[in-house]
Every structure is written in C-alpha cells, then in structure tokens.
C-alpha positions, 0 to 999 in steps of 0.5 A, spaced: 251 425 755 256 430 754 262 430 760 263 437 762 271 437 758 267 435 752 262 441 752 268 446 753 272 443 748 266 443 744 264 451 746 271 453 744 272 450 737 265 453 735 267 460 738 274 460 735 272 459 729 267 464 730 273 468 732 276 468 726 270 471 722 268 476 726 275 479 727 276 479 719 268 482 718 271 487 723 278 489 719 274 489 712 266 490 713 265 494 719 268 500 717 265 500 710 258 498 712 258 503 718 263 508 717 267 505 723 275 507 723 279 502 728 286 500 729 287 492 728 289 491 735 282 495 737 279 491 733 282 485 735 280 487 742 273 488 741 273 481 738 276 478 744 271 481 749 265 478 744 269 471 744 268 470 752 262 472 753 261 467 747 265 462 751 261 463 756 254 463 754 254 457 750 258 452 755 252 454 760 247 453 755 250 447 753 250 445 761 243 447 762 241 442 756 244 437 758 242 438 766 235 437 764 236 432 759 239 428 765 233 429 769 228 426 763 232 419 764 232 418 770 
C-alpha cells in the first residue's frame, strides 16, 4: 500500500508531465484546430487551473483505491 506522501509525489510527477504537453498542445495545436488566438501567459494559465484539478483528482482516486484496497485485507 501506498503512504499518502507517496501518492502525491506519484500524482505530481505524472500531472506534470501532463503539463508540459498540454501547455505545448495549446501554444501550437489549439489555435490551428480551433481557431483559438491566446497570448502564452493565457494559455499557460489555462493550462495551470486544468493541472490542479488534475492534481486533485487522481490524488484522490488514488486515496479511495487504496482505502478500499485496505478494507479487502483486513
């Protein structure tokens, strides 16, 4: 079983990479697919606010399974 520390280490490491290809899919694919025109820092922002929920969402996934994964064994 996971410590909590180690599930949120392990959360940012795979959101992080996930936010460096989101943020270069927005510099240089949102705008041609979709005819969207932002500046960087909005784009960078957007990016940002998708990364925490991101963070949020699989440390608790993460938690719950391993709540439950828990209650199996004992």
């Amino acid at each position: 079983m996971q410590t909590r520390k180690k599930s949120l280490q392990e959360v940012i490491v795979n959101v992080g990479t996930g936010f460096v290809i989101s943020y270069l899919l927005w510099l240089y694919l949102v705008p041609v697919l979709f005819d969207i025109e932002t500046r960087p820092t909005q784009g960078l922002g957007i990016t940002f606010l998708y990364t925490i929920a991101s963070i949020a969402r699989g440390y608790i996934v993460r938690r719950c399974y391993n709540y439950f994964e828990r209650g199996k064994n004992e």
